[in-house]
TORKOL-4160 file (C-alpha; in steps of 0.2 Angstrom, whole numbers, padded with zeros to 4 digits, m for minus):
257
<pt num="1" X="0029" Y="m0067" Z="m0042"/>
<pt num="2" X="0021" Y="m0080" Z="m0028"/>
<pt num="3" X="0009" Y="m0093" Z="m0035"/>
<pt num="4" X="m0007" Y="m0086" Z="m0036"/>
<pt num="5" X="m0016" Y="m0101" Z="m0047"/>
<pt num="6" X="m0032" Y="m0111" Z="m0041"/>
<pt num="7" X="m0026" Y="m0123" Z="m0025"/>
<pt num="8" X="m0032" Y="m0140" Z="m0029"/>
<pt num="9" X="m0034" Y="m0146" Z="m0011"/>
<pt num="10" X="m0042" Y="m0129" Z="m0002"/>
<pt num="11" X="m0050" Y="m0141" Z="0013"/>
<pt num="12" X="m0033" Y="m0145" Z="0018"/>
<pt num="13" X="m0026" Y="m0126" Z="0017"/>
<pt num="14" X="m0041" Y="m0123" Z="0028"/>
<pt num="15" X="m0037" Y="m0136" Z="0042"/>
<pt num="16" X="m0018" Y="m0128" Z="0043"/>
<pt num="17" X="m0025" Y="m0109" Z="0043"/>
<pt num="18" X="m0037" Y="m0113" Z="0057"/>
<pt num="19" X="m0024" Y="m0121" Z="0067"/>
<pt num="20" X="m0013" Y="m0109" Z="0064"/>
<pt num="21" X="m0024" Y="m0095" Z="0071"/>
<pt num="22" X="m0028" Y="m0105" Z="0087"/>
<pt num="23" X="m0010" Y="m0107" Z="0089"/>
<pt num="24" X="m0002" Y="m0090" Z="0087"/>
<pt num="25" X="m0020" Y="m0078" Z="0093"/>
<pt num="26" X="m0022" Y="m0061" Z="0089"/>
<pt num="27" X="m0026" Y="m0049" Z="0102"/>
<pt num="28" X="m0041" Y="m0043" Z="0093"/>
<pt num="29" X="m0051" Y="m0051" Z="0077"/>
<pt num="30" X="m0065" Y="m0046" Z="0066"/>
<pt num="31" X="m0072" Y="m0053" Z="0052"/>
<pt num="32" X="m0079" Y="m0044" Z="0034"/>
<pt num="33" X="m0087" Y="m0057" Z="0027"/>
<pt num="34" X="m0074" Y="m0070" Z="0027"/>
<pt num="35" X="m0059" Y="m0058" Z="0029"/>
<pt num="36" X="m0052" Y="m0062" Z="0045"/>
<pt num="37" X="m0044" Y="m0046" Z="0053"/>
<pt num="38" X="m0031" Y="m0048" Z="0064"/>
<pt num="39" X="m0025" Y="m0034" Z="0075"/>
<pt num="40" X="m0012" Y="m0035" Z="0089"/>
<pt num="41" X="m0006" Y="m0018" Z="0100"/>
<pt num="42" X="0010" Y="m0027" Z="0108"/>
<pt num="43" X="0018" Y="m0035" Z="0094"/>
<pt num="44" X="0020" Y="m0032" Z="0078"/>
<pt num="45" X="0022" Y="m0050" Z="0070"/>
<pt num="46" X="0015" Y="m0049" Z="0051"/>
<pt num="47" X="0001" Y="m0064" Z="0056"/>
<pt num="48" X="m0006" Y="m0055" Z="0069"/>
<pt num="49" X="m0007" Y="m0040" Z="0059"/>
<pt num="50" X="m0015" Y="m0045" Z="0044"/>
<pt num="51" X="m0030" Y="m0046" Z="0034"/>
<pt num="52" X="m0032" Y="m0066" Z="0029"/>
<pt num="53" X="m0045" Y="m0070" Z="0015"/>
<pt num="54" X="m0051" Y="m0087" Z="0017"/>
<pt num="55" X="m0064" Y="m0090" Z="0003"/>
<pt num="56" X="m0059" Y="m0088" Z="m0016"/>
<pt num="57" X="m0078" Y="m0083" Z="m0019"/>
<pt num="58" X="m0079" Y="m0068" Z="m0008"/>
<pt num="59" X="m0075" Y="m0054" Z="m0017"/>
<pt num="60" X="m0089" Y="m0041" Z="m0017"/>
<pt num="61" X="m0086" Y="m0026" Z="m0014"/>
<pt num="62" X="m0068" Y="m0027" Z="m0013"/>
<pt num="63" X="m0063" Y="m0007" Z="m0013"/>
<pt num="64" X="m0074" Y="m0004" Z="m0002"/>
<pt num="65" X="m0069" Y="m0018" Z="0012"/>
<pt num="66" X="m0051" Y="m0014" Z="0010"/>
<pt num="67" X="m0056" Y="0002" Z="0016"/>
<pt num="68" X="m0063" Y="m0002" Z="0031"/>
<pt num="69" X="m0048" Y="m0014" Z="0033"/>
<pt num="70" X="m0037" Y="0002" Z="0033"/>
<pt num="71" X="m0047" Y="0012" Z="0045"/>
<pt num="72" X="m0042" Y="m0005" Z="0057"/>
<pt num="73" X="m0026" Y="m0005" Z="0055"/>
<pt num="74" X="m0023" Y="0014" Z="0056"/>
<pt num="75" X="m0031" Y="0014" Z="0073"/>
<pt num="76" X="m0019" Y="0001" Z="0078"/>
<pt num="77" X="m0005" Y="0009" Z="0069"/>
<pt num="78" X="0001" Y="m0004" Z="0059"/>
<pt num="79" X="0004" Y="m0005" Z="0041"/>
<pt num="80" X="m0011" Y="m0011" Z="0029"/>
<pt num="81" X="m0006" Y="m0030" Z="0028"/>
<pt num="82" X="m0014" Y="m0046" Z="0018"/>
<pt num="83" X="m0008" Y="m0062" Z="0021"/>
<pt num="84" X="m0014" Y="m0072" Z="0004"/>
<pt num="85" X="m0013" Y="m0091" Z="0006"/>
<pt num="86" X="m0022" Y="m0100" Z="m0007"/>
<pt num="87" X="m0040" Y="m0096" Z="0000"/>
<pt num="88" X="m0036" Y="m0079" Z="m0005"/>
<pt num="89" X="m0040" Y="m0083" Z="m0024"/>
<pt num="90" X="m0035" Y="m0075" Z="m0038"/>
<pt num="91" X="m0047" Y="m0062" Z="m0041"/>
<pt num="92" X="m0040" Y="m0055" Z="m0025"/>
<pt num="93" X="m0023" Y="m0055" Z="m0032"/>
<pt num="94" X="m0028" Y="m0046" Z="m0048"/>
<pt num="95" X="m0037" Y="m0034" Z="m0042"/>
<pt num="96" X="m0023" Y="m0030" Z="m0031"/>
<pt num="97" X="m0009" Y="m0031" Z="m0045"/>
<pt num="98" X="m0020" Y="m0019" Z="m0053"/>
<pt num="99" X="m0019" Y="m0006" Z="m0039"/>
<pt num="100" X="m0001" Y="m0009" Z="m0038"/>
<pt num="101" X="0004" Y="m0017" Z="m0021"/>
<pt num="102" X="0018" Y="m0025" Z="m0017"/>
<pt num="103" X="0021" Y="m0043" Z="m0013"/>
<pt num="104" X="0036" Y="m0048" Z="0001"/>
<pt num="105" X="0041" Y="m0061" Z="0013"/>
<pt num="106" X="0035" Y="m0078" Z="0005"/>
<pt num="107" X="0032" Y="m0091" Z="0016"/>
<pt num="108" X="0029" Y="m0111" Z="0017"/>
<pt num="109" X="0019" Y="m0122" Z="0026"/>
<pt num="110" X="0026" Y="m0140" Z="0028"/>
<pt num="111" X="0020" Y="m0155" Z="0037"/>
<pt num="112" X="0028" Y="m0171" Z="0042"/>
<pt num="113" X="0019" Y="m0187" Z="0047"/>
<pt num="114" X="0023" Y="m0190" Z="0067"/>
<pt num="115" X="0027" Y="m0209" Z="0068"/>
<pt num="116" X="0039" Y="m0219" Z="0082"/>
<pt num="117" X="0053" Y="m0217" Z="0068"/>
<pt num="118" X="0051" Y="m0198" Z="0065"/>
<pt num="119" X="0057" Y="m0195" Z="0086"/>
<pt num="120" X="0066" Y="m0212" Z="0085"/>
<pt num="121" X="0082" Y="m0199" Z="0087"/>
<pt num="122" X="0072" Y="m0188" Z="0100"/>
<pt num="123" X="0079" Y="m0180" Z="0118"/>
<pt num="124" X="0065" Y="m0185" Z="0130"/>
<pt num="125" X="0063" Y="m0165" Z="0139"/>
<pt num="126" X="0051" Y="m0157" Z="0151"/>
<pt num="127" X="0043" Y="m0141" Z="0144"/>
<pt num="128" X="0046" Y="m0124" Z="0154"/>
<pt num="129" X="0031" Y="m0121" Z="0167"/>
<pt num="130" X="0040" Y="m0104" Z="0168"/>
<pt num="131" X="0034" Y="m0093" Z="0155"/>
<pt num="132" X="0041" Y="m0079" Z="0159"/>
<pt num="133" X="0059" Y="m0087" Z="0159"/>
<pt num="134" X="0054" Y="m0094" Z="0143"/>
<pt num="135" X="0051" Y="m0077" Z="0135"/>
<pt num="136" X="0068" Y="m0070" Z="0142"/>
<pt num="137" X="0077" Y="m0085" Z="0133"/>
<pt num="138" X="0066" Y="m0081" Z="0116"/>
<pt num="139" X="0069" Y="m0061" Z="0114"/>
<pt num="140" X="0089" Y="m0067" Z="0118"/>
<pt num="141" X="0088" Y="m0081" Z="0104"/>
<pt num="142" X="0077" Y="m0071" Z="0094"/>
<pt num="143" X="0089" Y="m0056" Z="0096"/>
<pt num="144" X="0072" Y="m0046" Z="0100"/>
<pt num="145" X="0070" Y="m0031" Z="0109"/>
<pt num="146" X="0064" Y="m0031" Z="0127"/>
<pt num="147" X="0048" Y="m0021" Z="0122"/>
<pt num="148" X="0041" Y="m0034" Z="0117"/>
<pt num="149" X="0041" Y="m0045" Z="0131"/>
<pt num="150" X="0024" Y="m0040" Z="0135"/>
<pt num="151" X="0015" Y="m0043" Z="0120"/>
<pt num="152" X="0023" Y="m0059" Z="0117"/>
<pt num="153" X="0016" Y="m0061" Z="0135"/>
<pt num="154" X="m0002" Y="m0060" Z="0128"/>
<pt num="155" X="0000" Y="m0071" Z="0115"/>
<pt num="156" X="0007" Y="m0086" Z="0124"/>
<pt num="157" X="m0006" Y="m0083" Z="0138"/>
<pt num="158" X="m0019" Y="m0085" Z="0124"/>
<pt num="159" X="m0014" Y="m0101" Z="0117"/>
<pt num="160" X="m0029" Y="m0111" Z="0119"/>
<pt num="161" X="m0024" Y="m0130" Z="0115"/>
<pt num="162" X="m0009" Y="m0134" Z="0123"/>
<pt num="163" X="0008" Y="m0125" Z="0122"/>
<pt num="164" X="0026" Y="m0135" Z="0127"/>
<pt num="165" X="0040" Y="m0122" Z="0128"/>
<pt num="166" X="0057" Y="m0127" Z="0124"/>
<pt num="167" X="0075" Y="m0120" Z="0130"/>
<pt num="168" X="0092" Y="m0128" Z="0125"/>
<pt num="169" X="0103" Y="m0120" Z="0137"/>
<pt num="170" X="0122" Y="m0120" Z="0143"/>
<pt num="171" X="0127" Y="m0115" Z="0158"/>
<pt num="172" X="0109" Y="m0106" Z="0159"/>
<pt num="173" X="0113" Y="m0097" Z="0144"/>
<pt num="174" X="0098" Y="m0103" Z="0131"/>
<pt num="175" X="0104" Y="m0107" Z="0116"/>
<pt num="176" X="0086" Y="m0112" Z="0107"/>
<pt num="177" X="0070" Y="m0112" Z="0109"/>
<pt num="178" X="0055" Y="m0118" Z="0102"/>
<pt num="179" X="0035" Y="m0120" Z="0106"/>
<pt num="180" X="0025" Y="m0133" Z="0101"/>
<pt num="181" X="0006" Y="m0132" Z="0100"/>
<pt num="182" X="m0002" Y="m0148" Z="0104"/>
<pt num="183" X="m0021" Y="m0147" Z="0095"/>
<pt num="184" X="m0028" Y="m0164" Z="0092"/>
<pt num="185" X="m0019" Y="m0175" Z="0081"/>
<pt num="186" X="m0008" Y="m0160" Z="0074"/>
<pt num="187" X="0008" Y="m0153" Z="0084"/>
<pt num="188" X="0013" Y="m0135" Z="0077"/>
<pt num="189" X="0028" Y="m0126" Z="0077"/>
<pt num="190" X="0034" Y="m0109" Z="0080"/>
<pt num="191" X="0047" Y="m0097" Z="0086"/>
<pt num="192" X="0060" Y="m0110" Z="0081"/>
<pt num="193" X="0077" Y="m0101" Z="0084"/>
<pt num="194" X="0094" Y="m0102" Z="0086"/>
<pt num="195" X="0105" Y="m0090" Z="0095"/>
<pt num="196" X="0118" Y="m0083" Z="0080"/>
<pt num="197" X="0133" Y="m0088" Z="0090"/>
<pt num="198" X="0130" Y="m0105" Z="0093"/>
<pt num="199" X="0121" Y="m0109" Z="0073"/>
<pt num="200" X="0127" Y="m0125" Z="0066"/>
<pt num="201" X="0130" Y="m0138" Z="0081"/>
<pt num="202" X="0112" Y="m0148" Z="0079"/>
<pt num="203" X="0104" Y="m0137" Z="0094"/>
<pt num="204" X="0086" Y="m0134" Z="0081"/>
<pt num="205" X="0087" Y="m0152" Z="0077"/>
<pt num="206" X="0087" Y="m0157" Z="0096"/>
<pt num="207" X="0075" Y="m0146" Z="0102"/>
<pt num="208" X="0063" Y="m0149" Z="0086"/>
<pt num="209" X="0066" Y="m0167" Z="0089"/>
<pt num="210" X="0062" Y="m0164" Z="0107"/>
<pt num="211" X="0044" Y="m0154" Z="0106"/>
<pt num="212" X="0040" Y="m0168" Z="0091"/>
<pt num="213" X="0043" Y="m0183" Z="0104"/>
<pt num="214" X="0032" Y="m0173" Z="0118"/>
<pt num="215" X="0016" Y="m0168" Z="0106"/>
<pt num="216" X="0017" Y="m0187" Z="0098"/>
<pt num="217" X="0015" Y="m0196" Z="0117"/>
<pt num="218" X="0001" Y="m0184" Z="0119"/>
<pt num="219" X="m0009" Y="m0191" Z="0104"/>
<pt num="220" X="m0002" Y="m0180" Z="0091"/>
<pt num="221" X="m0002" Y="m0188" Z="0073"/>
<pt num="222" X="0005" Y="m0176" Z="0063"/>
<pt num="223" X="0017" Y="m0159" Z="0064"/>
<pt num="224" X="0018" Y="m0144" Z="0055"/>
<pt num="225" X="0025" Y="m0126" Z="0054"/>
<pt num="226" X="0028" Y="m0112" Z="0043"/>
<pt num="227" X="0045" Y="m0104" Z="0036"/>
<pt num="228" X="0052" Y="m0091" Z="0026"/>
<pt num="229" X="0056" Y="m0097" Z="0007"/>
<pt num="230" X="0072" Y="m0087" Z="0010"/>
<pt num="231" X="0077" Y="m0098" Z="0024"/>
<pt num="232" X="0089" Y="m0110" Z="0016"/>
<pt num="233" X="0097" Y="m0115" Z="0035"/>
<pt num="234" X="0079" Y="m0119" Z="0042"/>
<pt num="235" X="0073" Y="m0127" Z="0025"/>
<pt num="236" X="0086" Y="m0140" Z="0026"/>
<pt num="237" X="0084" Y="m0146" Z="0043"/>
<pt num="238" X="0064" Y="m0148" Z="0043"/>
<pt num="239" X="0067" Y="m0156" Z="0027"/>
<pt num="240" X="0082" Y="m0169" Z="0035"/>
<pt num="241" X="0069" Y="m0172" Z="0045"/>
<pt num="242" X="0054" Y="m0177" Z="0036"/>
<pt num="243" X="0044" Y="m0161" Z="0031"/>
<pt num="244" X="0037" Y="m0156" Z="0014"/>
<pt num="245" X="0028" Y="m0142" Z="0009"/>
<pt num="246" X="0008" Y="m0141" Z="0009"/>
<pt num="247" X="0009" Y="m0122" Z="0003"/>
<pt num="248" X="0011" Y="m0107" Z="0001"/>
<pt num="249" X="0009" Y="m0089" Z="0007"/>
<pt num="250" X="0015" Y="m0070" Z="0004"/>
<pt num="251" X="0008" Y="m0052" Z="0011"/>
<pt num="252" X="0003" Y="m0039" Z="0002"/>
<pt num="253" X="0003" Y="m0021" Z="0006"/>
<pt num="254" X="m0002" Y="m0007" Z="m0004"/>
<pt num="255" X="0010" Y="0005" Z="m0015"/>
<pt num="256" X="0008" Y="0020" Z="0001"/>
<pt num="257" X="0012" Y="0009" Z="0012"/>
């Protein structure tokens, strides 16, 4: 069972959660108090289809609001989801215990501090301008389908700091990819792959490298990202290169789900 305890440093979980939902938008977002209900028609990624409580003190109500939650997400026609970080509290996570919902795909957040020696290593390269090349070389990486080339469309087109797409390619063939959301003094990261064929020859390190070195000579001071505790492969590199966890976060779905 994920961590559910009181979080001793809740201000800092807030800074990453927010920067986290500029970075990756939903299509559509409503608040219940401070539930923040995301909803996205053309993609079905858990974060932007999730219900993310962001104040341990809210919970009045609580049957009541996760009712109006589902009539949401039935009209979208995604699965009742809740992402519970450590603003989520642990009333919350009793009460949902108590009605039996399951908890999958645990995640971490990480951050590294982005000095001269953590790119020392870096590749200078130009982000695409081209995003819709971009998205071709993702689904391939990725190993998505093609359907969701439109809602992943959406999503980048709605990134509002600035967005670096990165492609490691061979003979035009991509071989990674990466974005990089320069907001501040932070640089996030996400979509990080690597195509399964080519796994294990430091492509992820060069092109994290890479979008690290672009964010920090744009004023960015620290990076971060998030990853799924299962992923031993990713784990290692981020940590090779200077990360450490921040914390955690699971969903939540209930038992007819």
């Amino acid at each position: 069972m994920p961590d559910t305890s009181p979080h001793p440093e809740l201000a800092k979980v807030r800074r990453y959660e927010a920067a986290g939902f500029r970075a990756w938008p939903a299509a559509a977002v409503h608040y219940d108090g401070t539930w923040l209900v995301r909803l996205t028609a053309g993609h079905p990624a858990k974060r932007l289809n999730s219900v993310n409580p962001l104040d341990p003190g809210d919970v009045v109500n609580i049957e009541e609001r996760i009712a109006r939650a589902a009539r949401r997400f039935d009209a979208y026609g995604r699965p009742l989801t809740f992402r519970m970080s450590p603003l989520s509290g642990v009333a919350l996570s009793r009460h949902l215990d108590a009605e039996g919902w399951s908890v999958f795909s645990e995640s971490l957040v990480m951050r590294a501090p982005l000095d001269d020696a953590a790119i020392a290593e870096a590749m200078d390269q130009i982000p695409l301008k081209d995003m819709g090349r971009f998205i071709g070389a993702a689904l391939k990486v990725h190993g998505s389908d093609a359907s969701l080339r439109p809602g992943l469309s959406e999503i980048l087109g709605s990134i509002q700091p600035e967005a670096g797409l990165f492609v490691v390619e061979h003979d035009e063939e991509p071989l990674a990819t990466a974005i990089c959301v320069h907001d501040g003094d932070l640089a996030g990261l996400f979509e990080i792959a690597t195509d399964a064929a080519h796994r294990g020859k430091g492509h992820g390190r060069r092109i994290v490298l890479s979008a690290l070195k672009w964010a920090r000579l744009r004023g960015a001071r620290e990076a971060w990202l998030q990853v799924e505790a299962d992923n031993e492969a990713a784990l290692g590199l981020y940590r090779s290169i200077g990360f450490s966890e921040i914390y955690r976060y699971h969903y939540r779905r209930p038992p007819e789900a």
